[in-house]
C-alpha angles and dihedrals in degrees: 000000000000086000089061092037085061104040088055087050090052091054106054092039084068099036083051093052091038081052096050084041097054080048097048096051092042086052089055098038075057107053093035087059088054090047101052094042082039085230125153096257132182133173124228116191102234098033113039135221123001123209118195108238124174083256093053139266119337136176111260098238087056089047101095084057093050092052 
């Protein structure tokens, strides 16, 4: 029982740190693409990347709609 216990353990400990990874690299794809348009970026969890626009903030996939 200890043996599964731990397996378990195991798995979510890496799909935890694949999880804080993935985050980690979106975060600096983020902040890279502001600093290459030199736009005002930030990054929200659930959404994505924000790009400052006259009209507020939008999410950059949705960027080439909004211009």
């Amino acid at each position: 029982m200890k043996r599964k216990h731990f397996g378990l353990a195991a798995v979510a400990t890496v799909a935890l740190a694949g999880l804080v990874v993935a985050a980690a690299v979106n975060w600096g794809t983020c902040q890279w693409y502001g600093y290459q348009t030199e736009r005002q970026t930030r990054f929200a969890p659930y959404v994505g990347c924000l790009v400052k626009t006259a009209g507020g903030w939008v999410p950059r996939n949705e960027l080439r709609t909004q211009q």
